[in-house]
N, C-alpha and C positions, 0 to 999 in steps of 0.2 A: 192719361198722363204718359208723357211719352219719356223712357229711361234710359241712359246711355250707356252702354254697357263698360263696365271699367274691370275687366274680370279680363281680358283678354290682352292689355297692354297698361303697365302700372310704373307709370312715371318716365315711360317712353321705354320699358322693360317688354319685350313678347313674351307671352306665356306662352307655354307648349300647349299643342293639341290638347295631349291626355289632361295633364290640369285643365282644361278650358270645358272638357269634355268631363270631367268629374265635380267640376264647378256646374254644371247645369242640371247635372244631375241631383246633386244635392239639395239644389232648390225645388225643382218637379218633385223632391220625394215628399219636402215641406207641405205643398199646394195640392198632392196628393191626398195628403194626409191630414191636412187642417183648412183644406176647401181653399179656390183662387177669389181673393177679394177684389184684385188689380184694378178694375172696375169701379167700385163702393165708394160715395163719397161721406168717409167718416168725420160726422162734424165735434168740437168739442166745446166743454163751457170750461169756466174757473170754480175753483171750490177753496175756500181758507184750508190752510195747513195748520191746528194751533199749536202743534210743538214749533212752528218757525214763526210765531206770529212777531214776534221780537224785529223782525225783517222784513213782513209784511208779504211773506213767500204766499205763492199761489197755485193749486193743482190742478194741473187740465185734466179732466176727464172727460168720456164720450158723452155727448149732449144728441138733442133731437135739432136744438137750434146750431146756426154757424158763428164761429166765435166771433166774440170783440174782443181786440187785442188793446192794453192798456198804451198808450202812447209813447211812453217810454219805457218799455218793456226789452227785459233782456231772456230771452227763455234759456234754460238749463237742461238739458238732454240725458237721460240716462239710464241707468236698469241696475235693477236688483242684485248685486253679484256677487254674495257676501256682505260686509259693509263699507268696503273701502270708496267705491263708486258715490253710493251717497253717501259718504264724509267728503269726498271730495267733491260734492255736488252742492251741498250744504255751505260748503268754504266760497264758496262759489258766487252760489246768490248771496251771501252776505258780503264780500265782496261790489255786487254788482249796488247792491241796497246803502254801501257806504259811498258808492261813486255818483251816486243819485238817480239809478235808475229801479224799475220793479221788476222782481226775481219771479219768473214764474216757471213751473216743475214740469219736467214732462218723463215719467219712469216708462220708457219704450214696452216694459213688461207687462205691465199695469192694464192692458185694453181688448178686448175682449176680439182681438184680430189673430190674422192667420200669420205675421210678424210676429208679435206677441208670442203664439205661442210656440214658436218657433224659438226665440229668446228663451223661453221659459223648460223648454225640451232642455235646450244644451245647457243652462244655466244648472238645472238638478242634475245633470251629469258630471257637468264641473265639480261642483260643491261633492258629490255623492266618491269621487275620485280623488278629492282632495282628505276627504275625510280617512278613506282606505289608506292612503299613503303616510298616512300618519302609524298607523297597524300593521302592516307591511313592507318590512323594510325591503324585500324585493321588487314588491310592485314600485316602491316609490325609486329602487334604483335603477331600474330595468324599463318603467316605464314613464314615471308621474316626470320624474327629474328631468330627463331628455327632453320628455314633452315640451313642459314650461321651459328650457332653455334656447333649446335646436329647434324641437319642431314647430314650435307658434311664430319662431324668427323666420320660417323661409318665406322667398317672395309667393312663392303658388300657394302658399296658406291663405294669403289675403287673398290669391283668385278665388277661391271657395267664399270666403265670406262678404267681397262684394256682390258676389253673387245672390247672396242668401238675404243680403239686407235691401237686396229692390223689392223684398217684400215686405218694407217698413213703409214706401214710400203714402200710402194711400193715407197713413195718418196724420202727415202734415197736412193735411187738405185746406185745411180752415187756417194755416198761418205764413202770415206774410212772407213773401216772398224774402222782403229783406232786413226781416225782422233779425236782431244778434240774437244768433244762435254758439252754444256754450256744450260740446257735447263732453263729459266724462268716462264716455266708453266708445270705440270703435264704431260698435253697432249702428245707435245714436247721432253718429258723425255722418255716417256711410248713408244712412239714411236721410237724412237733412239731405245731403249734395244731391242724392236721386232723385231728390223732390221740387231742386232747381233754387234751394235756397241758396241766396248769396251771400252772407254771412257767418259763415261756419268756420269754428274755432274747435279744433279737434284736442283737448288737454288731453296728452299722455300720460299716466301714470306711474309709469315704472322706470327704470334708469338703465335697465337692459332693453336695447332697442330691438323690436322684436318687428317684422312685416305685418303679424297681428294687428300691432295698431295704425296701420297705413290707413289714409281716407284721403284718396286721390281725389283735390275738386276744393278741400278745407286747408283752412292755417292749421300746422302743425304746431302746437306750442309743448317745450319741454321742459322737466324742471335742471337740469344739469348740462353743464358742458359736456359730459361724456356721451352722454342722448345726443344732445347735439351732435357733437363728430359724428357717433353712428350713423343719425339719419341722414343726415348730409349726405353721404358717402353709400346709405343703404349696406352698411358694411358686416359681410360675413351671414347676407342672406340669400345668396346663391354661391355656388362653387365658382363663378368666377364675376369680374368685377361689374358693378351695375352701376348704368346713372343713376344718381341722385336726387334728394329731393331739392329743387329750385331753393334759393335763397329767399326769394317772396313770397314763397309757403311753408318756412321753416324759424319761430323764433325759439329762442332761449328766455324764459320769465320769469324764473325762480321758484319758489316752493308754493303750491294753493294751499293758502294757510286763510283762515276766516277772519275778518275784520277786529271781531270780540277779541282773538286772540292776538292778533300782532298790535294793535293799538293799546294793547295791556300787558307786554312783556316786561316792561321796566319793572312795574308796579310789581309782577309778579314775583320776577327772579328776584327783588328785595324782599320780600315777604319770605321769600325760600331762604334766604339764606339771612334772615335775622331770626326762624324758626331754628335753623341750624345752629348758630351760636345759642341760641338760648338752651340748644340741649333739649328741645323737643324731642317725642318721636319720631322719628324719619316717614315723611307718609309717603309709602310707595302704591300705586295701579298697578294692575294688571287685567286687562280684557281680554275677553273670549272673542274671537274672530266672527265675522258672520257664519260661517262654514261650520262651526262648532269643532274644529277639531283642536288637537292638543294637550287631550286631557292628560295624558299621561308627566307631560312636563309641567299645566298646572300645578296639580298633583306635590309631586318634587317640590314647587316652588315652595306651596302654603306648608308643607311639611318642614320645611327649613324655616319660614318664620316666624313660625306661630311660637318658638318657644321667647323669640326673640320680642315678639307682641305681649309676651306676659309679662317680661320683665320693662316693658313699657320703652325699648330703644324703637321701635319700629310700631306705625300702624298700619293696617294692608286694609286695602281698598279693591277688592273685586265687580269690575260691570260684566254680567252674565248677558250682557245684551238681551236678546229672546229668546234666548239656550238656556232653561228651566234645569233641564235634563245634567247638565253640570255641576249644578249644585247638587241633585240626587247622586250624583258619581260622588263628589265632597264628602257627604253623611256618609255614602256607603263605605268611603275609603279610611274617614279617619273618625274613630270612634269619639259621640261625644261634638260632634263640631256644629253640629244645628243650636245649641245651646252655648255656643262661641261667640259665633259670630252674631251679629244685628242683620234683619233683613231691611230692606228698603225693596219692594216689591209692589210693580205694577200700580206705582201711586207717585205721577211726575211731582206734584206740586212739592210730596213730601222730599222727592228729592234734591229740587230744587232750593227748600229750606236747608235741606241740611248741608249743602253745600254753601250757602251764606252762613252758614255757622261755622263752616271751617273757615271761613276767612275770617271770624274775629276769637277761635278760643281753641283751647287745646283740645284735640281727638283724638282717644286711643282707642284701642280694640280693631277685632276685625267686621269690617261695613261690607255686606253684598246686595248690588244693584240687581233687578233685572224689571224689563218692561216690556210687553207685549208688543206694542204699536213700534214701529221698526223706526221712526223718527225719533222717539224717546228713547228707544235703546242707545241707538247712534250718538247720537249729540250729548246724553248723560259723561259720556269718556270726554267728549270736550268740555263740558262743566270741572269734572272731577282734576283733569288735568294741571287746570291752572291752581288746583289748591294742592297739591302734591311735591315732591321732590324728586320723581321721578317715575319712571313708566316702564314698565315690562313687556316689552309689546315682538311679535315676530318683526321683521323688516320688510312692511306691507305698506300702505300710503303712511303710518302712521311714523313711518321713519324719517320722513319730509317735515315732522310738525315743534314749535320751539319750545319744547321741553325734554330735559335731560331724558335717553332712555337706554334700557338696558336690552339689550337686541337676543330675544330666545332662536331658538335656530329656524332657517324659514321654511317655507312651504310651500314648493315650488324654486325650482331652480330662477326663474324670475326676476324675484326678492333679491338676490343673493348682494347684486349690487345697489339695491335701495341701504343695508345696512355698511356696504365699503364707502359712499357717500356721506354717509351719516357722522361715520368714526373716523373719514378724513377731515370732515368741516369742524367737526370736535365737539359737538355739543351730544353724540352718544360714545357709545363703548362698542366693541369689538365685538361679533356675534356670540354668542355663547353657545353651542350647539347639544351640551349635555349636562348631566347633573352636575357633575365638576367642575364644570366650567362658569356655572352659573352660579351654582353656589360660594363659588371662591369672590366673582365679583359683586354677588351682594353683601358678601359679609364685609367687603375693602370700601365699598359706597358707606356700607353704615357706621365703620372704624376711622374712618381717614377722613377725617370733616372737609381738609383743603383739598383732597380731588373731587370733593362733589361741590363744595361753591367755586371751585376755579370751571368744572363742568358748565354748571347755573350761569356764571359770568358770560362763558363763551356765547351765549345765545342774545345776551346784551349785543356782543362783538359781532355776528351776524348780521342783528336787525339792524344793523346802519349800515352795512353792504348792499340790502333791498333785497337780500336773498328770499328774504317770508313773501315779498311783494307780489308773486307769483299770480295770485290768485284774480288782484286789481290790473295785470298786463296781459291776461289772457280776455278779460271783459272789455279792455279798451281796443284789442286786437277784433273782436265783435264786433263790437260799436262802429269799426273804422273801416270793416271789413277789406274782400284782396282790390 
């Protein structure tokens, strides 16, 4: 397979030697170290997903045969990176599954290649750094912060990692040329275009434009105007000005929001807010991120509510994801609290009943989810969401999604502008960054009935702008490809 090299001029941008020359490096040290597959021709089969069967999702894995691709097939591209990846991977193919076509999975981490594990190195370094930075306030000032801001923004950042993902390409082997492809992480993206597919739809995640997510070759699609300007303009990812990204590789589509949920907001937000007048408990979320970090302001939170859950104003809803480990943090911190709360653990069915049971009756007490299988963890927060009044969440993908949320402080510089988006379009609040701050505006959500249905409403007032629509114009961007 022959790869073009996109590490050395990125968008009509020169890179310098030394980046060009530390970009090759980078990769040699991969193929060193996890063998040159460039060669291999890796074939794959399909396998049912049953936590997405609802969608009719599909998972490619390595096969000894070469694949059949279903005929109307939209594949979904991506990797393990925490959970925001596949949440918004998930939003995705259901998306594609409502427009009429079959979502099929491709987790780039998932295979048993020298890309693979390549992904899978930097991915436990990520997470392993994200977690410290939560324990460290130096490292997270001095090092974590800048990072996720400046340094994943510059343009030589992406010469390294186009670099590094020509060693994804051998795994498209077995798929179409011009099959739509749908990538939710750089990698993903970078790797489709090396492989000469023509259909690549690169969704951005984040709303701080970063060179991180460049994938010269695919449609850039982004959720906000402010992404937009950015990439247009490439702006403020070299010290002086660069061209930009073309207009016919650059859309604006609005939020990747899942099917289940945007064709059910109405329904939803009236349910929220006839729970509200009726003087319910307030049912609030709060998830643990994939990275597990945060415990400390968990912590904080269920400390502040639980007195409030006794007197039945509020009931809290925790998904532990497949962070077991947090809930051991819980019992150790607060005495007494395994005998609190209700587990719901590692049993989807059961929690997929109990969440039809919040839709028709009153829930009190404190509910904690966790499930093993990284699908069920995931998508349990999209279950639990639509039955809630609001969401506790950092300002990570899930600050894109239409439900009221209360923004705890983020993790990575990144984020920062996922939650200024949020509390401009007005369906969340302002970040909270500490105890104080969070605790002042839980207790004004669960005293002040009219700012949390005038909240609730605003997301009504959204969904007729097509802002959730994001997720259906990045698939049609696929479909129609450049």
């Amino acid at each position: 397979m022959e790869i073009k090299d996109k590490s050395s001029v990125i968008f009509g941008n020169q890179i310098n030697q030394k980046t060009i020359k530390k970009a090759n490096k980078s990769k040699n040290k991969f193929v060193k170290k996890y063998g040159d597959d460039s060669n291999k021709e890796y074939h794959l089969g399909l396998e049912p997903i049953p936590t997405l069967d609802f969608i009719g999702c599909q998972n490619l894995v390595l096969s000894e045969k070469p694949l059949t691709m279903p005929k109307k097939a939209v594949v979904v591209g991506n990797i393990r990176m925490g959970f925001g990846h596949y949440r918004i991977s998930i939003a995705l193919a259901s998306c594609a599954k409502a427009l009429g076509y079959e979502p099929i999975w491709m987790d780039l981490a998932s295979f048993d290649a020298t890309g693979s594990k390549m992904i899978r190195e930097q991915n436990d370094l990520y997470s392993l750094a994200s977690r410290i930075s939560q324990k460290s306030k130096l490292f997270n000032a001095i090092i974590w912060e800048p990072l996720n801001s400046e340094g994943f923004r510059q343009i030589t950042y992406n010469s390294t990692d186009q670099k590094n993902s020509e060693l994804l390409a051998p795994l498209y082997h077995d798929l179409p040329k011009d099959v739509p492809y749908v990538a939710t992480h750089v990698w993903p993206s970078q790797g489709a275009v090396h492989a000469g597919l023509t259909h690549v739809v690169n969704a951005i995640p984040d709303n701080w434009p970063m060179a991180l997510h460049l994938s010269e070759g695919a449609i850039h699609a982004v959720q906000t105007p402010f992404a937009y300007l950015g990439y247009k303009m490439l702006n403020g990812m070299a010290k002086k000005p660069l061209k930009g990204i073309p207009e016919s590789d650059l859309y604006e589509v609005g939020h990747y929001i899942d099917h289940e949920l945007v064709s059910n907001i109405e329904k939803d937000v009236n349910a929220r807010i006839k729970r509200i007048n009726n003087n319910e408990p307030i049912r609030i979320l709060t998830s643990v991120g994939g990275a597990g970090a945060g415990a400390k302001s968990f912590l904080e939170i269920v400390n502040h509510l639980l007195p409030l859950v006794k007197e039945n104003k509020a009931s809290l809803f925790i998904n532990l994801g497949d962070h077991l480990d947090m809930f051991e943090f819980l019992k150790k911190k607060i005495p007494g609290f395994e005998n609190i709360a209700v587990t719901h653990f590692d049993n989807y069915q059961d929690t997929k009943e109990f969440v039809s049971k919040m839709e028709k009756e009153v829930v009190k007490g404190v509910h904690i989810f966790y499930h093993k299988n990284i699908f069920e963890a995931v998508y349990s927060t999209n279950l639990l969401m639509r039955q809630v009044e609001f969401l506790i969440t950092k300002p990570s993908e899930l600050a894109f999604y239409p439900v009221v949320k209360v923004m705890m402080k983020h993790i990575g510089g990144h984020e920062v502008y996922g939650a200024v988006h949020a509390q401009e379009i007005g369906d969340s609040t302002f970040e909270c960054p500490d105890k104080k701050s969070m605790t002042e505006m839980l207790d004004r959500l669960l005293t002040d009935k009219e700012l949390l249905i005038h909240l609730n409403n605003q997301i009504i007032k959204l969904k007729e702008t097509g802002i959730y629509d994001g997720g259906y114009e990045a698939v049609k961007l696929a479909v129609k490809g450049k």
